[in-house]
Phi, psi and omega in degrees: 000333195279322183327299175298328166327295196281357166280324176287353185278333203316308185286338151325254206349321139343307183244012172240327149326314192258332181260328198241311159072070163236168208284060195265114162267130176263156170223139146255349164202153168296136187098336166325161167241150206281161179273233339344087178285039178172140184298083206208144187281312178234170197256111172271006150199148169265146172236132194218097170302088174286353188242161167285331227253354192280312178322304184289341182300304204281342181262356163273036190285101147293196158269002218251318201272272142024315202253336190255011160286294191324313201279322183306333202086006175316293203234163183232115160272154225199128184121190182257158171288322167324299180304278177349275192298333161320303171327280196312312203291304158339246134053263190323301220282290174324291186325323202248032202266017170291313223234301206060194162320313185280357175299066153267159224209121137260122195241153185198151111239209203272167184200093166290172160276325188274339178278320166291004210256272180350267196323302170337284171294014182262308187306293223276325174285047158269334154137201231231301201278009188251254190346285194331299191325317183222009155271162169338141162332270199290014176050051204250106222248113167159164164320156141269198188227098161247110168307333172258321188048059146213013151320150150311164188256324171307275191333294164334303189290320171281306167339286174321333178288292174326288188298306166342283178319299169292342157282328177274019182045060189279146172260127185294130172111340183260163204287162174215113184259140160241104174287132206042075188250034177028218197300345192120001229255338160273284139019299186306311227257329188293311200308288188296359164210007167232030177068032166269153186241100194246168174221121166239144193222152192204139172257006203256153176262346175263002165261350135311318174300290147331296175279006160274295209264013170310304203303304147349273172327315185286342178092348195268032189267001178273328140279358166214133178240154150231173200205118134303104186205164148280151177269358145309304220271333168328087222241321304198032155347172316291113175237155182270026177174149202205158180196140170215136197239097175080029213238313179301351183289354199244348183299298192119137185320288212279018172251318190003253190327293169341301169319283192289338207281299206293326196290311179309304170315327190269315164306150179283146182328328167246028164292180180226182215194125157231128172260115137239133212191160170292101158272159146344124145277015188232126199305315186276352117126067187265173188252186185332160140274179195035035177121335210284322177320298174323309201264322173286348164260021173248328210228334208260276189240078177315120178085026184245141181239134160254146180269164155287155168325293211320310179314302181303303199300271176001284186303304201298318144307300178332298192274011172088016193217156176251123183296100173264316181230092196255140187227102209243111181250023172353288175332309204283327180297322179310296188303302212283281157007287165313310185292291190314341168279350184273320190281329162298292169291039139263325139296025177296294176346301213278041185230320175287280164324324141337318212207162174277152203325294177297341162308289198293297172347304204274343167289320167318291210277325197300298206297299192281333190266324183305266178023278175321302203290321183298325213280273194297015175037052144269354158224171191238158177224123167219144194246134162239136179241122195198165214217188190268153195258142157116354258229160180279126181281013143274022174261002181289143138313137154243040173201173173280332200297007169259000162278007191236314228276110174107357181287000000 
C-alpha cells in the first residue's frame, strides 16, 4: 500500500518541484520515503501525513483544507511559522491560479441573540487563564497603538485604549457605554483616569465574570457596571459616548445598519461613538482569500462577517450617524498579531497543557495567519469616529489637535 502511495504522489511532487520549487520535504508514513517539492539542500519545513485521509486535503490544497489537516491531526508541520505560512500560502495560491488573492467567498448568515450568544462563547470561553498566557496585563484581546512600533505590547495595548478616549473627547462625568467589552481593561481605564461612569456588555460569561471582579478589585462598582447583555437589549439611554471595540466582526453583513441604528438610538444627539473592527479587503466584502475565510468560521469564529470599509460607511449612514474620522490600523494589526504568535510559542508547553491537542492547534495556526493576512492586506482595522447625523457643522472641531493636545 505505501508503494502505491508513494507512486501515485511521485508525479504531484514532480510537478510542484518545477512550477512552484518549494523547500518542502513530505513523508506521507513514518519511515516512509521522502518527497521534495523543490530543489533544495535542507527542508525548511517538513510535512509528515499521519492519515491517508489527509493525503487529498494537502495536495488539492486552499487554506481552509491545509489548516483543517493541521488542526485534525491529518498532518504534522515541522519548521518556523513564518517558512510554515509561506509554505501554505504557496500551496494555496498554486492550487487556485483561476482565483488568486481575488478567490473570494460572500458569505451571510441568520444572526439570533441565541446563534450570537453561541459563537461568542465558543471564542471567548476556552477560559480566562488560556487568553492571560499570552495577552496583555491587562487583557485586552484587540489591535493595539504603536506610535513607534518597538512598544511593549503591555504599552501598546493601553496606548490603543487612550488614543480610543481621547478620540471620542470623553469628559469626567460622562456616561460611557462599551459594547463587547471583554475583561474591562477599557471601562476600567475610562472610569480611573478619565472620570467616566461606564457600562460594559458582554455575551461571554467568562469575561463577564473576570470583569466584574476586576471592577471589585478596583473599587469601581459605583462607577462601572458590567452586564451579561446583547447590544439589542440595551435599553437604558442616554449615554454620551459609546465604543464598540472588536465587536462588529460579530454582527453580520445583513444587521449592519440595524446595528448602527441602536448605537444611534442610545447616544445623545451631541454624542460621539467609535466602531472599531476587522474590515474586509474586498470591495465586494468577500472573506480571506484561499480558503482562509472558511477555516476561521469552521474553527475560530462562527458567523463573523467582514464588512468592506465601504460598507461600514454606507451602513453607518444608513443607521443614523456621520463618519467624521476614519483610521486604518492594518499596520498596528500586523504587529499586535505577531507579538501574540510570539507569545504563544513561547509559551507553547503550558498553552498545550491547558487545552486539547486541536484547541492549541486551531489557535497556533489561528494567531500566525492573522498576523500574515493583516501584513499582505488581505484584511484590514479601521477606527471610524462618528457621531450622530443631521447634526449642524458648526458643532464639528475643525482639527484633529485634541487627539494630541497634553499627549
Amino acid at each position: 500500500m505505501g508503494a502505491i502511495v508513494e507512486m501515485a504522489l511521485l508525479p504531484w511532487a514532480r510537478r510542484m518541484q518545477d512550477k512552484v520549487n518549494l523547500p518542502v520535504r513530505l513523508y506521507w508514513r513514518d519511515g516512509g520515503t521522502p518527497l521534495d517539492l523543490g530543489h533544495f539542500e535542507q527542508p525548511a519545513v517538513t510535512i509528515r501525513v499521519k492519515d491517508a485521509s489527509g493525503l487529498p486535503l494537502l495536495i488539492d490544497p486552499n487554506l481552509d483544507t491545509l489548516g483543517r489537516a493541521y488542526v485534525e491531526g491529518l498532518i504534522d508541520v515541522e519548521g518556523s511559522l513564518p517558512d510554515v505560512l509561506e509554505t501554505a500560502h504557496a500551496l494555496a495560491e498554486h492550487a487556485q491560479p483561476e482565483n488568486g488573492l481575488l478567490g473570494r467567498i460572500k458569505r451571510s448568515f441568520s444572526h439570533t441573540r441565541e446563534s450570537d450568544a453561541q459563537a461568542i462563547q465558543y471564542h471567548y470561553d476556552v477560559s480566562n487563564a488560556f487568553y492571560r498566557e499570552w495577552l496583555d496585563e491587562n487583557m485586552v484581546y484587540s489591535c493595539a497603538y504603536f506610535e513607534e512600533g518597538n512598544e511593549s505590547l503591555d504599552q501598546a495595548q493601553l496606548a490603543k485604549i487612550d488614543h480610543i478616549l481621547r478620540k471620542i473627547r470623553l469628559q469626567p462625568g460622562q456616561r460611557l457605554l462599551d459594547i463587547g467589552c471583554g475583561w474591562g481593561a477599557l471601562v476600567l481605564r475610562a472610569a480611573q483616569h478619565f472620570g467616566a461612569r461606564c457600562v460594559g456588555i458582554t455575551l461571554s460569561k467568562n469575561q463577564h465574570e473576570l470583569a466584574t471582579e476586576r471592577v471589585k478589585r478596583a473599587g469601581l462598582q459605583d462607577r462601572v457596571e458590567i452586564r451579561l447583555q446583547d447590544y439589542r437589549d440595551v435599553s437604558d439611554a442616554p449615554f454620551d459616548r459609546i465604543t464598540s471595540v472588536g465587536m462588529f466582526e460579530h454582527v453580520g453583513l445583513n444587521h449592519l445598519v440595524p446595528y448602527f441604528a441602536q448605537i444611534r438610538k442610545l447616544l445623545r444627539p451631541e454624542g460621539w461613538a467609535m466602531n472599531h473592527g476587522i474590515t474586509s479587503t474586498d470591495p465586494d466584502d468577500g472573506e480571506t482569500a484561499q480558503g482562509g475565510g472558511s477555516f476561521i468560521d469552521r474553527y475560530v469564529f462562527p458567523q463573523g462577517e467582514l464588512p468592506h470599509i465601504g460598507t461600514v460607511l454606507s451602513t453607518l449612514q444608513e443607521g443614523g450617524l456621520e463618519a467624521f474620522d476614519i483610521e486604518n490600523l492594518r499596520r498596528h494589526y500586523a504587529r499586535t498579531c505577531t507579538l501574540w504568535s510570539e507569545r504563544f510559542e513561547a509559551r507553547a508547553e503550558r498553552l498545550r497543557a491547558m487545552v486539547d491537542e486541536k484547541t492549541w492547534r486551531i489557535w497556533r495556526v489561528y494567531l500566525a495567519g492573522c498576523a500574515w493576512a493583516f501584513e499582505h492586506d488581505q484584511i484590514a482595522l479601521f477606527q471610524v469616529l462618528c457621531r450622530p447625523s443631521g447634526r449642524v457643522a458648526g458643532e464639528l472641531p475643525w482639527s484633529r489637535r485634541w487627539l494630541y493636545e497634553g499627549h
